[in-house]
ROFIZA-916737 format. One record per residue (C-alpha): chain; residue in three letters; y, x, z; residue number from 1. Coordinates in nm, 4 decimals, m for minus. Layout:
BEGIN
A;ALA;Y;X;Z;NUM .
...
//
This chain:
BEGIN
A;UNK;m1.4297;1.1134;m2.6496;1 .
A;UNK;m1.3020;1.2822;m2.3228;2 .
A;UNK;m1.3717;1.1077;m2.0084;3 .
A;UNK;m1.1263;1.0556;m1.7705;4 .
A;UNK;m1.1407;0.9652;m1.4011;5 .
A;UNK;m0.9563;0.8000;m1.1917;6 .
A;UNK;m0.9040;0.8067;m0.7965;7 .
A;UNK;m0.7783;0.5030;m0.6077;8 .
A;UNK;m0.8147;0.4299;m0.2864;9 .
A;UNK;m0.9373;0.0757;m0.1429;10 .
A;UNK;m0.8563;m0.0592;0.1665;11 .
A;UNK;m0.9162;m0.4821;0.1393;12 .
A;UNK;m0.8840;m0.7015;m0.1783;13 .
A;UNK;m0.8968;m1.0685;m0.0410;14 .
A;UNK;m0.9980;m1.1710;m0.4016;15 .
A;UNK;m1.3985;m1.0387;m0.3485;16 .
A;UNK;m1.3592;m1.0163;0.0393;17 .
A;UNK;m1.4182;m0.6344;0.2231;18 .
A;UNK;m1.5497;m0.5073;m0.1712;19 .
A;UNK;m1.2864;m0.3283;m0.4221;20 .
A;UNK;m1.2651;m0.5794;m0.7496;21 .
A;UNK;m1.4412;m0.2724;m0.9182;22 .
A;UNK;m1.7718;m0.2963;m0.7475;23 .
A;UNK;m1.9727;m0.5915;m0.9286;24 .
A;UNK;m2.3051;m0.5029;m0.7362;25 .
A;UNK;m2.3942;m0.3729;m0.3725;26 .
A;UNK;m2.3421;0.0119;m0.3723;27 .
A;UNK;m2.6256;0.2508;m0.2884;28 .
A;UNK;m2.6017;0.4502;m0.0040;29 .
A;UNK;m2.6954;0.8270;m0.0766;30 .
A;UNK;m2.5960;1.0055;0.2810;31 .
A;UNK;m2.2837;1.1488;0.4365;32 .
A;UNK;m2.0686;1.4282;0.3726;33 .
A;UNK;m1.9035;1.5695;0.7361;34 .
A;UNK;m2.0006;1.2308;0.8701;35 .
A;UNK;m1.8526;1.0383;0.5997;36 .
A;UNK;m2.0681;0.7892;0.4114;37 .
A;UNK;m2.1409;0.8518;0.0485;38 .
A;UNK;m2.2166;0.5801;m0.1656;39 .
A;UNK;m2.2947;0.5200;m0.5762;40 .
A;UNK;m2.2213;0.2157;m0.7509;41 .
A;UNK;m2.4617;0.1488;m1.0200;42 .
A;UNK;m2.2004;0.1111;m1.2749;43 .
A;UNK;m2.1552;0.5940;m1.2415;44 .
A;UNK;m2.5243;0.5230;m1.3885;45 .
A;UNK;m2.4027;0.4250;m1.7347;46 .
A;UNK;m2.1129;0.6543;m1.6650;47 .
A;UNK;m2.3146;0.9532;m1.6073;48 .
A;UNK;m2.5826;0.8813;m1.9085;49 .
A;UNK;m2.2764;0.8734;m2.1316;50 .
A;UNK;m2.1915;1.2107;m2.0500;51 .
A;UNK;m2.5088;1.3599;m2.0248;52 .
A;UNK;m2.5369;1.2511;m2.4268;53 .
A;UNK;m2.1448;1.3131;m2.5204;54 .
A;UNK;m2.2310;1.7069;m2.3759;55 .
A;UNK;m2.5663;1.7365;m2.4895;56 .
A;UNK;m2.5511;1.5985;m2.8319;57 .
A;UNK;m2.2242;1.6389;m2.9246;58 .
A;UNK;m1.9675;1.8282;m2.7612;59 .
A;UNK;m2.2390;2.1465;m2.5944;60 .
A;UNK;m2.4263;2.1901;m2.9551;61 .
A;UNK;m2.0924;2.2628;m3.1497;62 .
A;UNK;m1.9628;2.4707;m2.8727;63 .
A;UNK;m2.2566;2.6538;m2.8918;64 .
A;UNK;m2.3319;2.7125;m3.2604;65 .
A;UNK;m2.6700;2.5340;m3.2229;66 .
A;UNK;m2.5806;2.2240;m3.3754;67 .
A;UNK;m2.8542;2.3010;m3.6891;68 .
A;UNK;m3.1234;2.2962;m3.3995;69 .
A;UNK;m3.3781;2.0752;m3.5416;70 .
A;UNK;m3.5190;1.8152;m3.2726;71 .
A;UNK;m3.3673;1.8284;m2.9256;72 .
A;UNK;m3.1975;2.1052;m2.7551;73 .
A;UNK;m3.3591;2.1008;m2.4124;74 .
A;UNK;m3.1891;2.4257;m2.3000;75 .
A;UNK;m2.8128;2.2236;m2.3883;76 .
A;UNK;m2.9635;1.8793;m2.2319;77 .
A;UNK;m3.0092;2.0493;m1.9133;78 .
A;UNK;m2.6918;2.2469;m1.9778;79 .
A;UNK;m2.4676;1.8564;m2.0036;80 .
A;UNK;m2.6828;1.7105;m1.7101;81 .
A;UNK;m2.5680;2.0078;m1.4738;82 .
A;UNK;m2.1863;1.9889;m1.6070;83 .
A;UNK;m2.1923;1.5773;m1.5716;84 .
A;UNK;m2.3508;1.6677;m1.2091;85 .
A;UNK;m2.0537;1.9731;m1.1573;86 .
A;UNK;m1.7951;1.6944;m1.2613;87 .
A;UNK;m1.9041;1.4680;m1.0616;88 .
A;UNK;m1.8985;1.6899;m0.7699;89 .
A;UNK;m1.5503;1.7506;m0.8141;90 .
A;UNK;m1.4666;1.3641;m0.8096;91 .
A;UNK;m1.6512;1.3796;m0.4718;92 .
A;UNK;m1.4660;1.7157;m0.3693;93 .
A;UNK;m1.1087;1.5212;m0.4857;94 .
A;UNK;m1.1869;1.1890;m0.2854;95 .
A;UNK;m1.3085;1.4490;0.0442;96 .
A;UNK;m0.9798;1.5681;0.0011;97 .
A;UNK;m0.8242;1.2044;0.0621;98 .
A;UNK;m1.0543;1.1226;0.3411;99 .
A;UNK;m1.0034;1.4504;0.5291;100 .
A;UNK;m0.6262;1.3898;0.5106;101 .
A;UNK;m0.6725;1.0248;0.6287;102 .
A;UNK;m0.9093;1.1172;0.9358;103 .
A;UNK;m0.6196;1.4042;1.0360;104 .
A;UNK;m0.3438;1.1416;0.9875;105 .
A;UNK;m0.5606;0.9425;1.2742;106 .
A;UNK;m0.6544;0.6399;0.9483;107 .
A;UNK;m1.0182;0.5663;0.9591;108 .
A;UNK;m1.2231;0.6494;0.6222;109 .
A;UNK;m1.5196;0.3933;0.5757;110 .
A;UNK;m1.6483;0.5977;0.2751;111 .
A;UNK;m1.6238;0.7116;m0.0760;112 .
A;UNK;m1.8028;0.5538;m0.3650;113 .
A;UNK;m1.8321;0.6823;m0.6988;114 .
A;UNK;m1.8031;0.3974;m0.9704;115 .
A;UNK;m1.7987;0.3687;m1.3765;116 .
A;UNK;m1.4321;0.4929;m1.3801;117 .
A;UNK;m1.4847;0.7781;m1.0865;118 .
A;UNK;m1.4511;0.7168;m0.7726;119 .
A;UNK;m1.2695;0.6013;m0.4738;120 .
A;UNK;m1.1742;0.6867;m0.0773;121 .
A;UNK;m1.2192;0.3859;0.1224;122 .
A;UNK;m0.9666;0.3300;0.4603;123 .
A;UNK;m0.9913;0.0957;0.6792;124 .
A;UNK;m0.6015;0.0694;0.7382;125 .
A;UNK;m0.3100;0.1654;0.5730;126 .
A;UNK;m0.0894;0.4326;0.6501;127 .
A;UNK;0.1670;0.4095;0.9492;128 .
A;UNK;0.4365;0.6095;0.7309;129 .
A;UNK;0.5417;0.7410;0.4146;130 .
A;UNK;0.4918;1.1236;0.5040;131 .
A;UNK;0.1503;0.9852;0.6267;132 .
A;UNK;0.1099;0.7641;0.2377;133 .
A;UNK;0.2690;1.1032;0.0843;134 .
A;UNK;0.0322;1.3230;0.2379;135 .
A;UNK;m0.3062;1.1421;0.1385;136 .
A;UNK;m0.1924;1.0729;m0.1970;137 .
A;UNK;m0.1081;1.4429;m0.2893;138 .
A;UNK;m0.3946;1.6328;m0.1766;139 .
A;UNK;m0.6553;1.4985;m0.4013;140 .
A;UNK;m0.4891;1.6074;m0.6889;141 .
A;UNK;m0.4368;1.9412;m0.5612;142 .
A;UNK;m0.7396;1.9872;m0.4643;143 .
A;UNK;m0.8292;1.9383;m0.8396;144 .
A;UNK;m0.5974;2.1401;m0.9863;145 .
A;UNK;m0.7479;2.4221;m0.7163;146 .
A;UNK;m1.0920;2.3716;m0.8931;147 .
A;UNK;m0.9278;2.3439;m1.2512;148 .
A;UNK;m0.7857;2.7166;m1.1476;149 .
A;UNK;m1.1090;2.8362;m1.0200;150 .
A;UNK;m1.2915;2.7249;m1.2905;151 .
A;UNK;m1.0718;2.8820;m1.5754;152 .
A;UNK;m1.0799;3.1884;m1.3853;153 .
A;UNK;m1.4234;3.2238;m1.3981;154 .
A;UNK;m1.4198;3.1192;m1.7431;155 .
A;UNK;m1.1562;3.4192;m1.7988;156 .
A;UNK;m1.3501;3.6807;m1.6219;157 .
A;UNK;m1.7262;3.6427;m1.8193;158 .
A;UNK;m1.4768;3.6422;m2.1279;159 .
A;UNK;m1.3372;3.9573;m2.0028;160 .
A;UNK;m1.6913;4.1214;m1.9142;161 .
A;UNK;m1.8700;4.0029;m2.2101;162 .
A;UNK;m1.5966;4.1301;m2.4498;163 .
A;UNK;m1.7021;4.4933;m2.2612;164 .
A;UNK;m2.0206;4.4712;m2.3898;165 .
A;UNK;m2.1397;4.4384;m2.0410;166 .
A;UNK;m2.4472;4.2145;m2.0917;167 .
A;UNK;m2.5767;4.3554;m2.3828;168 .
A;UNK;m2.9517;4.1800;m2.3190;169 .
A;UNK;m2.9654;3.8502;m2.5699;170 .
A;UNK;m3.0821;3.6887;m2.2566;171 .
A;UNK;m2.8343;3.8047;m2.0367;172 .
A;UNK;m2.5120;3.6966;m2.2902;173 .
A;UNK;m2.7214;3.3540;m2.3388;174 .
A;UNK;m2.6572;3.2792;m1.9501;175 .
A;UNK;m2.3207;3.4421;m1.9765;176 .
A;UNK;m2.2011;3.1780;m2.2503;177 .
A;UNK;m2.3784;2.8825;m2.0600;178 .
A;UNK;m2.2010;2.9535;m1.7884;179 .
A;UNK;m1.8716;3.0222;m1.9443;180 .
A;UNK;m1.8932;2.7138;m2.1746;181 .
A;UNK;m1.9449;2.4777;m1.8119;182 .
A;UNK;m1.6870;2.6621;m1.6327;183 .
A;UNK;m1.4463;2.5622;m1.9274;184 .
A;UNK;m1.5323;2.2271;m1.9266;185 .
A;UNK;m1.4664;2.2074;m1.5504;186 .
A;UNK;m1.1260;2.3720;m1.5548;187 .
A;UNK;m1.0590;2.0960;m1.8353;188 .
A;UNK;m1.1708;1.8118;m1.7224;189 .
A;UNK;m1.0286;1.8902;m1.3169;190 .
A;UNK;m0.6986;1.9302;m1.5051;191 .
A;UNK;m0.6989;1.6150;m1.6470;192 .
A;UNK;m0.8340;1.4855;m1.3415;193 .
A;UNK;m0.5205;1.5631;m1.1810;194 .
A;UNK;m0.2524;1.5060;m1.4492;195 .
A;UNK;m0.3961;1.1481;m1.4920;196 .
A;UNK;m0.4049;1.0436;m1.1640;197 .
A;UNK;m0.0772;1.1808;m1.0954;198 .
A;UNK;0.0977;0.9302;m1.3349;199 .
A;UNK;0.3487;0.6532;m1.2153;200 .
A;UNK;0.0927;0.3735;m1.1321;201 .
A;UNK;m0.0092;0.1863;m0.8444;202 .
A;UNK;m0.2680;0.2629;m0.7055;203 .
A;UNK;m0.3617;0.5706;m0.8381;204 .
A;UNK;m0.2769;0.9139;m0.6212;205 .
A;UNK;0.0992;0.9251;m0.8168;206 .
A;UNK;0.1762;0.5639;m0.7561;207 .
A;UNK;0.0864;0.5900;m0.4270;208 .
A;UNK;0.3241;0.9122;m0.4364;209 .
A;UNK;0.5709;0.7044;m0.5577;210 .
A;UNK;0.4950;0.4326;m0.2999;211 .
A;UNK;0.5504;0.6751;m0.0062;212 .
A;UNK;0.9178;0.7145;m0.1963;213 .
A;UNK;1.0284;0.3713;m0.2674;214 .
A;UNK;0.9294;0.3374;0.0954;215 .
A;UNK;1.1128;0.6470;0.2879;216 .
A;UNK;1.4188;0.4826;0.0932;217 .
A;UNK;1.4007;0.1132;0.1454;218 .
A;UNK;1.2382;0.1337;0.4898;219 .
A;UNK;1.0113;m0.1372;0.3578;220 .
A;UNK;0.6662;m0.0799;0.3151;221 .
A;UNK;0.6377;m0.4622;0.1377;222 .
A;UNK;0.8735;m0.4006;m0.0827;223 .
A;UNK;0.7427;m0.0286;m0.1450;224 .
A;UNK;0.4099;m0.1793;m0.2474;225 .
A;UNK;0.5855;m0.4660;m0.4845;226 .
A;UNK;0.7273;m0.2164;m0.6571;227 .
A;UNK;0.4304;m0.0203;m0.6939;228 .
A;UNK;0.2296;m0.3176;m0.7995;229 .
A;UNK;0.4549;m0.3470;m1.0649;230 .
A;UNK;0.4565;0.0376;m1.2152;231 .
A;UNK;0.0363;m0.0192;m1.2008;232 .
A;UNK;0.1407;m0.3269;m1.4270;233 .
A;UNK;0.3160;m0.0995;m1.6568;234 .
A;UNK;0.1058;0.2014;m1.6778;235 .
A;UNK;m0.1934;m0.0390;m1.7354;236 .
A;UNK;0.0418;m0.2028;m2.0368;237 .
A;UNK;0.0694;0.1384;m2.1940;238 .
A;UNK;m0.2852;0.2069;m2.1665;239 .
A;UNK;m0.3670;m0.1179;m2.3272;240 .
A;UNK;m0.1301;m0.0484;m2.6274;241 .
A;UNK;m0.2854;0.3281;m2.6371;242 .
A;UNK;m0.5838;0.1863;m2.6234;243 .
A;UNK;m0.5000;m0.0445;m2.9122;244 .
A;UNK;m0.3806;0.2239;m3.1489;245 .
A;UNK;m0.6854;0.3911;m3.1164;246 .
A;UNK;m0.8611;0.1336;m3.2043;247 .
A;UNK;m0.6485;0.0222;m3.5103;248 .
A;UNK;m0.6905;0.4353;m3.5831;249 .
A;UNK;m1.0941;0.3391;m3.5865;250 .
A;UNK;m1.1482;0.5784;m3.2861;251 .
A;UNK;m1.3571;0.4162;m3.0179;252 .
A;UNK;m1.1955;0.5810;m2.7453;253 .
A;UNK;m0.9576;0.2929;m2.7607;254 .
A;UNK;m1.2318;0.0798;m2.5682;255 .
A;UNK;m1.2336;0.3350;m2.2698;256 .
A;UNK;m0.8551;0.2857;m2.2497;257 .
A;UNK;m0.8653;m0.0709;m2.2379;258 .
A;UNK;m1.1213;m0.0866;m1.9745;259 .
A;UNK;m0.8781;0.1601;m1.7687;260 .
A;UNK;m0.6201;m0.0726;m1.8379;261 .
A;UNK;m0.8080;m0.3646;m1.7018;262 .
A;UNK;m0.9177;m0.1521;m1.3751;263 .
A;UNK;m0.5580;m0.0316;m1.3244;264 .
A;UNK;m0.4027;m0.3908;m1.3713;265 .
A;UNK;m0.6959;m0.5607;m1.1202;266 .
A;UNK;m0.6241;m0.2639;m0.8628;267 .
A;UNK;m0.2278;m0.2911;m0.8665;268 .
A;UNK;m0.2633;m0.6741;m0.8154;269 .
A;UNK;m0.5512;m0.6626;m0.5201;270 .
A;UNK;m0.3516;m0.3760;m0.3403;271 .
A;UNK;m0.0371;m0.5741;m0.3095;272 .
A;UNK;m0.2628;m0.8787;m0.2235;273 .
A;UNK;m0.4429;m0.6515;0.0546;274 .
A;UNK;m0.0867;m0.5895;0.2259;275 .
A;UNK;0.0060;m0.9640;0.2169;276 .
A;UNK;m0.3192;m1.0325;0.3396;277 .
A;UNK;m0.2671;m0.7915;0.6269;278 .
A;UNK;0.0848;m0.9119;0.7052;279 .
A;UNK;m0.0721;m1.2669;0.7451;280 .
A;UNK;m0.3486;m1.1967;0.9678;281 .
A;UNK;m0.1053;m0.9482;1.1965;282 .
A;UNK;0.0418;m1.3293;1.2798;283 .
A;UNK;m0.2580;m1.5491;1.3891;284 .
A;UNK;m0.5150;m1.4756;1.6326;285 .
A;UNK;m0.9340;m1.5035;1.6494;286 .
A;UNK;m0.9359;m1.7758;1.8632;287 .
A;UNK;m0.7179;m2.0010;1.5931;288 .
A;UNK;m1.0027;m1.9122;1.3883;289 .
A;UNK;m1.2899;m1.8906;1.5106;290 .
A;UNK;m1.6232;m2.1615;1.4997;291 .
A;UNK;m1.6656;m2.3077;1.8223;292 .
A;UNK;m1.8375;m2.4026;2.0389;293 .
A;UNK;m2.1372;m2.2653;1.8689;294 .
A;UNK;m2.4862;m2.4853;1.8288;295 .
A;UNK;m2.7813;m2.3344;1.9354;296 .
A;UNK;m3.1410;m2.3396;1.7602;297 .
A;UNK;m3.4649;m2.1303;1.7684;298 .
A;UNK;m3.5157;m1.8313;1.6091;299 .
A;UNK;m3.8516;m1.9790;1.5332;300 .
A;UNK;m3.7625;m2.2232;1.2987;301 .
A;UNK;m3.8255;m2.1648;0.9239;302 .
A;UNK;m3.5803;m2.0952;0.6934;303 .
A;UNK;m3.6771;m2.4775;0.5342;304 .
A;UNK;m3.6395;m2.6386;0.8803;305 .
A;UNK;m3.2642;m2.4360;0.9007;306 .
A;UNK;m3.2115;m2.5594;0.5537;307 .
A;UNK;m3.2544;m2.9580;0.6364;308 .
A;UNK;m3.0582;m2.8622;0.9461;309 .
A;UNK;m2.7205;m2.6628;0.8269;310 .
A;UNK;m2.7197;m3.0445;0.5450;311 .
A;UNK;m2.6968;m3.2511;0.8805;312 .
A;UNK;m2.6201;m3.2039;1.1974;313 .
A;UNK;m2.6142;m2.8203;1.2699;314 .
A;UNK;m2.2725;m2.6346;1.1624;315 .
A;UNK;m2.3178;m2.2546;1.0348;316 .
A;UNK;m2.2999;m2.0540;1.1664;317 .
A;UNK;m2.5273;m2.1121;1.4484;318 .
A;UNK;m2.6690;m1.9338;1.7775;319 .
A;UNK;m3.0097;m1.8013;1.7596;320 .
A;UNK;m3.2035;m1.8301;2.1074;321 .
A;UNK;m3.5802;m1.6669;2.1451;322 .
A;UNK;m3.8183;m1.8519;2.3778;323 .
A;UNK;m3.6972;m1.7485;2.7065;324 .
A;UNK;m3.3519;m1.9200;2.6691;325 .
A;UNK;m3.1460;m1.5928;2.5169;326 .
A;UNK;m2.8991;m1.5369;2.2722;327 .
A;UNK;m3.0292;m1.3237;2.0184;328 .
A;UNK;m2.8238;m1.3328;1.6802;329 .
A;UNK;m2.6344;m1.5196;1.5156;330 .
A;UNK;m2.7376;m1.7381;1.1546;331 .
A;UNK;m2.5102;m1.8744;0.8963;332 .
A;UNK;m2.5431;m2.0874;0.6077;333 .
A;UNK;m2.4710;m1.7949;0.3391;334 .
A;UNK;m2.7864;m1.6166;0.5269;335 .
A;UNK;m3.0265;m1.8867;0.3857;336 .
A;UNK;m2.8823;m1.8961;0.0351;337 .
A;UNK;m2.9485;m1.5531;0.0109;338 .
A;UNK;m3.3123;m1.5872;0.0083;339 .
A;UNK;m3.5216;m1.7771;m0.2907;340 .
A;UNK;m3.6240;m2.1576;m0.2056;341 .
A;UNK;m3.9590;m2.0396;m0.2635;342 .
A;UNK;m3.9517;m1.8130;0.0782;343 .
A;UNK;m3.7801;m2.0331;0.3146;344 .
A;UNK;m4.1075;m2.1786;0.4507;345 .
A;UNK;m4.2568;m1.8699;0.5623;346 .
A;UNK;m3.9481;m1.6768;0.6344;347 .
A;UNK;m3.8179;m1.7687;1.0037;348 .
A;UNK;m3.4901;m1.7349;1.1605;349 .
A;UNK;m3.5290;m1.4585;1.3400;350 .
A;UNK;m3.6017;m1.2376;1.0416;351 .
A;UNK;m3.2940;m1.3563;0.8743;352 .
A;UNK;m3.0317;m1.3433;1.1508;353 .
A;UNK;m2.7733;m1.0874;1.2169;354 .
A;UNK;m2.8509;m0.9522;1.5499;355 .
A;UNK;m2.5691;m1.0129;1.8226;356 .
A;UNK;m2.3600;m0.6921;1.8506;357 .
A;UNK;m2.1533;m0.7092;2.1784;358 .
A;UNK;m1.9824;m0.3646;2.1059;359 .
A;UNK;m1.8633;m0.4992;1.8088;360 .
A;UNK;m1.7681;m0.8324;1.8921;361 .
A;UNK;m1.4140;m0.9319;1.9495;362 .
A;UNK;m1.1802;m1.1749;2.1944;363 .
A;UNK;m0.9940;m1.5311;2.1641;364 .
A;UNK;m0.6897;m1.3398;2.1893;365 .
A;UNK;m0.7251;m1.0438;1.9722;366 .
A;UNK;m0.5448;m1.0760;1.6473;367 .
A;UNK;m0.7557;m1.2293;1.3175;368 .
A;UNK;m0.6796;m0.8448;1.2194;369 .
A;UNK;m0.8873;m0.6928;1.4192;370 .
A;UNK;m1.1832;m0.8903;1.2846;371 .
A;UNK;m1.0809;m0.7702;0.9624;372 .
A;UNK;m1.1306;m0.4054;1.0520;373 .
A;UNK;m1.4320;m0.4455;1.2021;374 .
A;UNK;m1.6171;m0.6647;0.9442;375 .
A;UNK;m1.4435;m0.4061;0.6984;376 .
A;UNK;m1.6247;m0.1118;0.8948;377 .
A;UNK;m1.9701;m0.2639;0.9476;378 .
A;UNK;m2.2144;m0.4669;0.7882;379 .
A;UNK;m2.1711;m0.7985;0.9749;380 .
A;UNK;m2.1280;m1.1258;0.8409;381 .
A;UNK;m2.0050;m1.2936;1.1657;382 .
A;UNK;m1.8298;m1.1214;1.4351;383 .
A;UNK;m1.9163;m1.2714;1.7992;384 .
A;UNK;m1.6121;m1.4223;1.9952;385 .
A;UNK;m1.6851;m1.2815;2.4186;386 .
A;UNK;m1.4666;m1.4452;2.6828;387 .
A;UNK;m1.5149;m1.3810;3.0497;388 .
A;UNK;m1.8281;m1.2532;2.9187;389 .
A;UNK;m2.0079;m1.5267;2.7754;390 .
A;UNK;m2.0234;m1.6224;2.3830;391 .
A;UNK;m1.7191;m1.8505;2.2873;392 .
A;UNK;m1.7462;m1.8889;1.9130;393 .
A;UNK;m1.7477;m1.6532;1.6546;394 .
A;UNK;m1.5599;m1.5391;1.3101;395 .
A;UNK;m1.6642;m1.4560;1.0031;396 .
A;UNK;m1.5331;m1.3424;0.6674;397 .
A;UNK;m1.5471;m1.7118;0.5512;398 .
A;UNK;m1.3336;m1.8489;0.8126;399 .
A;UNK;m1.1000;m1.5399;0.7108;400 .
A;UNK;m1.1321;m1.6166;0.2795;401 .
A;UNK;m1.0806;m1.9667;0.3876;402 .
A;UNK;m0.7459;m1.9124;0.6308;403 .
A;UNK;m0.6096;m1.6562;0.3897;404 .
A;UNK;m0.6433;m1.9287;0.0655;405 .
A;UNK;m0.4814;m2.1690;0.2651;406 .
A;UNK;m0.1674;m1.9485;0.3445;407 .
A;UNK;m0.2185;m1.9071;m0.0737;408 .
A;UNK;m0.2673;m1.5213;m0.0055;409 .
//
């Protein structure tokens, strides 16, 4: 089975609040590239084990005439872990390419996460244009089909030099033909990379293409992405029914498709769902929205105490003060159901609470947007509402989930 992988990129799916529908779990941060975060969902684990055993089992041994190799190849294992690691780089080297063009079209990247299907750019707006849509879309897949020429190339030239008879050591045509079997691969499975993720479908790199085009001509970027919902829909219908004939056909690729199909449809939808959501907080501001006045408590009481408190007379989220009178963080309700009942008597509020962040924090009259973008960039819960520069309230992505159901977005 070849692997394919898929770019997309994420900007907010109202469904699962600030996390693409294709992260189940919390991704691991690994470091930044240029300054831009890097992060692995634990779903490119079973991804990545797949491929280390589809190269080093079955496709490398065949390729390599060493398929009668009794026991385990060791020399081909390592050969299928460095190619899944080489392919992998390229999915990061395709998503830089996205997040470069964002930064220089002045859109904030939050990050790029590799997942189960491959990985995707996060942005923390849309684009203000269709060249701008165009522009970001495009040059991943270029980028790809750069590496898918660099790697055949190389693949060309140790043909070229072995059929010479220039490395005429055994041990010198055994590295020769380990590297020209990877590069191969590479130039492969970059060229797929590209052609697949330059078909018609929302939101993949060519529906977004096709996005920026519906847009330039209807001058609508709503209507743009309706459309484009709707050719995701489609492609994901065709790779359900591909997907089904290889199955009838007994192959279990069919599976693989499906899955795709799934990820494709859920993406399409939760993009078109991000721009309503958008549109509807561009309308109302953080001080429609916001919890307040705020109650205050200590941030010695034990998670227990805060417990018996949030079921009564204390509304979440609530204002953490230390012992000289201070506002020190704020504590919600979703901050204590975090933690195991079994912890919340030694466990106090002050180890719990989200620290206040004044740099962060927004005003009454900013728009319920802004919030958005900044819970969407940071790791808050709450956001802190200043006015006149004291505390007036403060917003959170519940009061946003909650606002955004009732406008049934």
């Amino acid at each position: 089975m070849q692997s394919l992988t898929v770019s997309a990129r994420g900007v907010f799916a109202p469904r699962v609040l600030f996390q693409p529908t294709m992260f189940l779990l919390r991704p691991w941060n690994v470091g930044k590239i240029f300054g831009i975060p890097l992060r692995i969902d634990p779903s490119w684990l079973a991804i990545f084990l797949l491929l280390v055993y589809q190269l080093g089992f079955v496709v490398f041994p065949y390729t390599l005439g060493v398929a009668w190799r009794p026991g385990i190849a060791w020399d081909v294992l390592a050969l299928a872990v460095i190619a899944s690691l080489l392919l992998f780089a390229s999915v990061v080297a395709h998503e830089l390419a996205h997040a470069f063009m964002a930064r220089w079209r002045g859109v904030p990247v939050l990050g790029i996460t590799l997942f189960i299907f491959g990985g995707v750019a996060q942005i923390a707006d849309e684009p203000d244009s269709p060249a701008t849509e165009f522009l970001i879309a495009i040059v991943g897949p270029l980028i790809s089909f750069v590496l898918a020429l660099l790697s055949g190339a190389v693949w060309i030239w140790l043909q070229a030099l072995d059929g010479l008879g220039m490395f005429a050591a055994t041990p010198a045509q055994r590295l020769v033909l380990y590297v020209s079997v990877v590069a191969f691969y590479l130039a492969q499975t970059n060229l797929l990379l590209a052609v697949f993720n330059l078909l018609p479908g929302f939101p993949l790199d060519g529906g977004r293409v096709l996005r920026a085009a519906m847009w330039a001509m209807a001058r609508d970027q709503r209507r743009a992405t309706y459309w484009g919902m709707l050719s995701g829909r489609v492609m994901a219908a065709l790779l359900a029914a591909g997907g089904a004939y290889l199955l009838w056909r007994g192959e279990y690729g069919g599976v693989w498709l499906f899955l795709m199909a799934w990820f494709l449809w859920r993406a399409a939808n939760d993009a078109y769902q991000a721009m309503l959501a958008r549109d509807v907080l561009k309308q109302v501001t953080v001080g429609e929205l916001m919890r307040a006045p705020l109650q205050r408590i200590s941030e010695t009481l034990s998670l227990r105490e805060l417990a018996i408190a949030f079921t009564g007379w204390l509304k979440s989220p609530a204002l953490a003060i230390d012992l000289n009178g201070n506002a020190v963080g704020l504590v919600a309700l979703e901050q204590v159901r975090k933690r195991p009942a079994a912890e919340w008597e030694g466990l106090r509020v002050r180890q719990v609470m989200q620290p206040l962040a004044l740099e962060t924090s927004v005003q009454p009259t900013d728009l319920a947007l802004r919030a958005l973008e900044l819970l969407t960039r940071g790791e808050q819960e709450q956001l802190t509402v200043v006015q006149d520069g004291q505390i007036a309230g403060a917003i959170g992505r519940l009061e946003l989930a909650r606002y955004l159901e009732a406008r049934g977005v």
